[in-house]
Structure formats: C-alpha cells, structure tokens
C-alpha positions as CSV (number, residue, x, y, z in Angstrom):
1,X,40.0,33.9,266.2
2,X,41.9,33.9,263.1
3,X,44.5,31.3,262.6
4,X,46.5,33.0,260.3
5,X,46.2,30.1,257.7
6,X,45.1,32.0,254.7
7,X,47.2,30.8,251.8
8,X,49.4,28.4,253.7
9,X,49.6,25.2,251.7
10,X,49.4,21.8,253.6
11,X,49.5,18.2,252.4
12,X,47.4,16.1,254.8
13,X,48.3,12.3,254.6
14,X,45.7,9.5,253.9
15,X,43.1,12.5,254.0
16,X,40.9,11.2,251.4
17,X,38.6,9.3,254.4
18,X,38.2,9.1,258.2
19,X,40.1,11.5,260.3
20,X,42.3,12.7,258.2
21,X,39.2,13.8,255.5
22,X,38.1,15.9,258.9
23,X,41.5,17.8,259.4
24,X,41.1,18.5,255.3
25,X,38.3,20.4,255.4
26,X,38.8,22.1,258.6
27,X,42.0,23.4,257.6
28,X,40.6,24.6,254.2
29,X,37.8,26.1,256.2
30,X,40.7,28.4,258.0
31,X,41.8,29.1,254.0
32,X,44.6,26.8,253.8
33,X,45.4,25.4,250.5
34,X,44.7,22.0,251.4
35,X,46.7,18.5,249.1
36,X,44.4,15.4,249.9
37,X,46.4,12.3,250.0
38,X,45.1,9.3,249.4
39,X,45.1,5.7,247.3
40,X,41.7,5.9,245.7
41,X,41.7,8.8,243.5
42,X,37.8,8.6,243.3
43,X,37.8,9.3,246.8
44,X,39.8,12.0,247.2
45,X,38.7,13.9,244.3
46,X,35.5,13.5,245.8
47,X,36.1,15.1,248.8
48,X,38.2,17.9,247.3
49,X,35.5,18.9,245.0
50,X,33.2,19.1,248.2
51,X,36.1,21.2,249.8
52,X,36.1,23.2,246.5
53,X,32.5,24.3,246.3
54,X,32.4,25.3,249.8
55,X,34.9,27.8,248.7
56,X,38.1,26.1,250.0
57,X,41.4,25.2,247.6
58,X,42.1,21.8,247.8
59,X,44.1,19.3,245.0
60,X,44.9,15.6,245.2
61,X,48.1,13.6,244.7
62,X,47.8,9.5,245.2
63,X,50.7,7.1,246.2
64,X,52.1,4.9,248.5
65,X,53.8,6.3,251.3
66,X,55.4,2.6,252.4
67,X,58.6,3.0,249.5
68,X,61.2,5.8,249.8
69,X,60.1,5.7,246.0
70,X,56.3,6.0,246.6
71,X,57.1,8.6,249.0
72,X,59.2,10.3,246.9
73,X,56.6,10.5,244.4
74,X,54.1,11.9,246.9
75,X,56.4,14.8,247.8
76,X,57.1,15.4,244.0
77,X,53.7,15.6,243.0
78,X,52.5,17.7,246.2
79,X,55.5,20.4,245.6
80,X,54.2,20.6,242.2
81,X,51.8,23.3,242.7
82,X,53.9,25.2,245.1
83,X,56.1,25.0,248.4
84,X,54.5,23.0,251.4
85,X,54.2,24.7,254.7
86,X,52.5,22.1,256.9
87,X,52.7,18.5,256.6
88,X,50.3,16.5,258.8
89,X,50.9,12.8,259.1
90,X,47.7,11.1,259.3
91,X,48.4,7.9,257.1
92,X,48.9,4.4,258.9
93,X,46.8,2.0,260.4
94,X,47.6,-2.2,261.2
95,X,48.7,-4.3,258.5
96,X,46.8,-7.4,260.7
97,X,43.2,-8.2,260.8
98,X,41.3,-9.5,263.6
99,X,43.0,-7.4,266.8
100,X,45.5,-10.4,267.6
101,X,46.5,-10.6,271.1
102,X,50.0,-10.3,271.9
103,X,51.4,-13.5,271.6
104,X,49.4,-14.0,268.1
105,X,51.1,-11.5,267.0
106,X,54.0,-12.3,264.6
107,X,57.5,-10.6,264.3
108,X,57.0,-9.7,261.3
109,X,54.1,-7.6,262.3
110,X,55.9,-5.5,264.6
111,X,58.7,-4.7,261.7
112,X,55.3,-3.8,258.8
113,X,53.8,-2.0,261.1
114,X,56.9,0.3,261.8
115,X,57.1,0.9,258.4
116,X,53.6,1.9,257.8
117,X,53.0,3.9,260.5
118,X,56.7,5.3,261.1
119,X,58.4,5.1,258.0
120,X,56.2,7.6,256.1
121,X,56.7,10.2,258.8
122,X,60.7,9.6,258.3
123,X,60.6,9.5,255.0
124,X,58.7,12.6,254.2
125,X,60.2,14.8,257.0
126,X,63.8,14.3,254.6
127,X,61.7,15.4,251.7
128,X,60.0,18.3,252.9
129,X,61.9,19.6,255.6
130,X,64.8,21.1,253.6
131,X,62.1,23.7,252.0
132,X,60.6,24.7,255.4
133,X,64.1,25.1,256.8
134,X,65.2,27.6,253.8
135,X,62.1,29.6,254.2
136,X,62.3,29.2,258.3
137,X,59.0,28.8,258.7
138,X,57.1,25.7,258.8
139,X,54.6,23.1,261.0
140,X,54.8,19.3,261.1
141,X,52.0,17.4,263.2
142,X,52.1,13.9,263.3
143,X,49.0,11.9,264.7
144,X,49.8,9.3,267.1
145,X,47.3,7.5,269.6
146,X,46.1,7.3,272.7
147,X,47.5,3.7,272.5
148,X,50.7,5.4,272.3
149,X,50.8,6.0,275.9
150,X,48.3,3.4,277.5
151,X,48.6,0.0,275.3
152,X,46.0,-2.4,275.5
153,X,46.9,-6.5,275.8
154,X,46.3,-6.8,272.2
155,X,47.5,-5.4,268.3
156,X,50.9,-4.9,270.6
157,X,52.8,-3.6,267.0
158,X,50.3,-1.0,266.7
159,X,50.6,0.6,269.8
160,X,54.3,0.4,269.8
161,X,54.6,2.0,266.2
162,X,52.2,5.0,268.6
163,X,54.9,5.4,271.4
164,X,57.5,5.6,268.8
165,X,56.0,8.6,267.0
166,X,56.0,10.1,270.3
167,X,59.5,10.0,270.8
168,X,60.4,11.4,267.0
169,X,58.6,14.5,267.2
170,X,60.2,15.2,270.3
171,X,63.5,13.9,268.9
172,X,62.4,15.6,265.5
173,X,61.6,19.1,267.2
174,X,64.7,19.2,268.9
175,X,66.3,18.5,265.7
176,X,64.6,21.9,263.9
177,X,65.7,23.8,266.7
178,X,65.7,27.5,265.9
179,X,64.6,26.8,262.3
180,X,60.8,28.3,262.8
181,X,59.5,24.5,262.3
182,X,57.4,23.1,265.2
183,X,56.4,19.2,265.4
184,X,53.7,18.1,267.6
185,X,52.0,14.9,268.0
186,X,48.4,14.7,268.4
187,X,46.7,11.6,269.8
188,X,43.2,10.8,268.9
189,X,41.0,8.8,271.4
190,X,37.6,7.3,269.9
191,X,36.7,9.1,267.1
192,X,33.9,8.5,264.8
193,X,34.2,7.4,261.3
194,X,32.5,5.1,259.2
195,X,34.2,1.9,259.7
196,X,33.9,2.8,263.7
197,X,30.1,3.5,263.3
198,X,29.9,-0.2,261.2
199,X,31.9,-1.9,264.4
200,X,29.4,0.0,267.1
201,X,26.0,-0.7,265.4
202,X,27.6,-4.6,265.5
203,X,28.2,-4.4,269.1
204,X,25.1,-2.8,269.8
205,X,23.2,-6.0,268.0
206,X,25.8,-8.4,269.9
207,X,24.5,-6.5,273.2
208,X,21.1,-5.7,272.0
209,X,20.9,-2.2,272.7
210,X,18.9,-1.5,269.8
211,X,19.1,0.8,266.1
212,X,19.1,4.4,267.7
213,X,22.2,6.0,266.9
214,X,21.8,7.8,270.0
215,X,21.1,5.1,272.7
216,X,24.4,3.5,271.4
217,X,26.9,6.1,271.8
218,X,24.9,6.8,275.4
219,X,25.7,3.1,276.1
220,X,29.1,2.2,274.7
221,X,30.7,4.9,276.6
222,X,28.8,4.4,279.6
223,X,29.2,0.7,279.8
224,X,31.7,-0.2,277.1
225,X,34.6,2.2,276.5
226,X,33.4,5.1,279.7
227,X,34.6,8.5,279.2
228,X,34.7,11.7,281.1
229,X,33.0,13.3,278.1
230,X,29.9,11.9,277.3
231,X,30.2,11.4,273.7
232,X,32.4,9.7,271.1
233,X,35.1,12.0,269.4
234,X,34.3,13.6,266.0
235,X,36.8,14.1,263.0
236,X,36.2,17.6,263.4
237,X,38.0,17.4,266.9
238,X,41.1,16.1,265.7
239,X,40.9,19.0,262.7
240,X,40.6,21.7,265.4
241,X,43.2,21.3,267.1
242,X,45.8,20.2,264.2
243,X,44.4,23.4,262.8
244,X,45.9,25.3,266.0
245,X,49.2,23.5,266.2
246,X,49.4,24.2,262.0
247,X,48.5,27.8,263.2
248,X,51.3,31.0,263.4
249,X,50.1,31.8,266.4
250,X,51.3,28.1,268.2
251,X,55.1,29.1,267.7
252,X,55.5,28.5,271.0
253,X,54.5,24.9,270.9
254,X,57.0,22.4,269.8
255,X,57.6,18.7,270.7
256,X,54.1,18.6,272.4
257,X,51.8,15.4,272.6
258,X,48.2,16.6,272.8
259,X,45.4,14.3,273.7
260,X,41.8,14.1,272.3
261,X,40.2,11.9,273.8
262,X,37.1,12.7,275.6
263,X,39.9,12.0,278.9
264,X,40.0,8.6,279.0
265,X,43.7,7.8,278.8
266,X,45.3,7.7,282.7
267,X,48.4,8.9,281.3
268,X,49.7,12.2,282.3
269,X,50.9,13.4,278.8
C-alpha cells in the first residue's frame, strides 16, 4: 500500500537512537523527508547518512527541547529547510535513576518529569501548529506508554507524565477541529533497543538462563514480562504504525491512543 508520504517533511523527536531512530527510517523508507532530532550530533548524523544512502532524505537539527528557548530553536532550525507536515513526539524519558518506588520518589520528580516528557509536546505544538493550520493539512503523533494506562508501583512520575499525554492529544485534537490536523497517541509496550538488550542479557545472568539471544527473549516473556505475542516489540513496530497515523489516508483518525504492545496491557484503550 502506498502511504502517500512522498515528500512530506516530518521532524521526529529524540530520533537519533532507540525508537525514535526506528520511526526515522521507516518513515523515510515511505519517502518522507525525515529531520532527526537529537543531542549528540555524531549520532544523529550517523544515522541520517545511513538513511541517506539507502536513498531516503533526512537532515539533523540538535537542541534541548526542556526551554521554551531550546525549543524554539529546534523549530527554527527544523523550518529552515522547509514547512513541517508531521511532527512526531518521541523525546522524553525519567530524569531519576534506579526505578524508585513510589514513596522514594521526590516531588520534585513528578514536576521534571512533566516537563520533559510534557512540556516539549506543548511547547512545539505552539510552534508548529500555526503552519499546519494555514496549509490545513497536517499530523501530530505523540508517543505515550503503555504505563500510561496500567502504572506500575514504581517510577510513579513517569507513568503519570504517560496518562497526561493521553489526555492532550485528545484535548489537543479537539482543539484542531476541522483544521485537517490529526493527533494520535501511540503507546509502545516492550520494545527492543540497546539499552533494553544491556538490561535483559543482565537479567538473564541474574537468572542464569544463559548467552543466546534467543533463549532469553523465549524466557523473559514467558516467565518475566508474559505476552500474548511471543516476542519482544521491535523499533520497526512503533515506525509502522506512526507511519500509518502520519499517513493521508488515516484522516479519519484523530485523538486515538493505539497500543503496541505485543497485548500485554489489561486496559481497554
């Protein structure tokens, strides 16, 4: 099937690694014009050269995304080479170490986390929205978590900052009503990257199930983290389906928070 994505231009947040480097290339792949974001320029130059010589169009800005002034300069630098048409959120993460359990968890957590996680989606949505609305047509997808709707006992800021970016896509979709921009959330479950792979092969000595790659996804989600799908997400999962959503042909999908995650979560949406 054809996306229709041939010469849209999208900016992909903290794209230069992980699961955001996955919804790069598959978007290129679909002929998007692809803007890596990132804070290590070596990084994301890397992977837009790789993106580049398997015949994709991709350019890099770096920033911080945490300042209305970093932000700022992100948007700036990303509308240099021409108006944006999607804008995936993918930057965030936890500002504390160690997964702290709820009651180790400062206030002061709870109000970084917000703005990492939150504040960039806010922020850039003033910035890039105004463009999108003028030319009626544009996609916003923000990715959430599968913490979003079923929180675990611990990094209790993290899932919260989740449930919140929930609640402003549907709030921020209701907002671009009749303005040809969707917004969609998409929630990632497990999903391999290298700093998950690092964490697994530790478990796997902790448990001693051994060095084959194999034998430890088989285990952890049989007697770890069980799923109905038996296998650990890829990045290339997420990039699918944010490559749908970023798609002309998902007009009719708007305020929508899609799960990937092999069906673990109990939640209904």
């Amino acid at each position: 099937m054809d996306l229709q994505l041939s010469g849209k231009r999208a900016l992909v947040t903290g794209s230069s690694s992980g699961i955001g480097s996955g919804i790069a290339r598959v978007l290129a792949s679909e002929g998007a014009c692809v803007v890596i974001h990132g804070r290590n320029r070596a990084r994301a130059q890397a992977l837009a050269d790789d993106i580049l010589r398997n015949g994709g169009s991709a350019s890099v800005v770096i920033g911080e995304l945490a300042t209305d002034t970093g932000a700022q300069a992100v948007a700036q630098a990303a509308l240099s080479e021409g108006e944006l048409d999607i804008l995936v959120n993918n930057a965030g993460g936890t500002t504390l170490e160690g997964n702290p359990s709820w009651f180790e968890t400062p206030l002061s957590g709870l109000g970084a986390a917000y703005s990492q996680n939150l504040g960039p989606i806010v922020r850039l949505a003033h910035m890039l929205v105004p463009g999108m609305r003028e030319r009626r047509w544009g996609r916003i997808i923000n990715i959430g978590s599968g913490s979003g709707m079923q929180p675990n006992p611990f990094i209790p800021h993290y899932s919260a900052t989740k449930a919140a970016i929930n609640n402003v896509t549907l709030s921020l979709s209701k907002a671009l009503a009749d303005t040809g921009i969707t917004v969609n959330t998409v929630s990632p479950g497990t999903v391999l990257t290298p700093a998950l792979e690092v964490w697994m092969r530790d478990l796997a000595r902790q448990k001693k199930w051994g060095d084959d790659w194999a034998e430890i996804e088989r285990r952890y989600i049989t007697e770890f983290f069980p799923l109905p799908v038996p296998r650990i997400g890829r990045v290339e999962d997420i990039g699918n389906m944010v490559a749908v959503l970023a798609s002309p042909l998902s007009s009719y999908i708007t305020g929508a928070n899609v799960r990937i995650d092999g069906g673990y979560s109990s939640a209904i949406n």
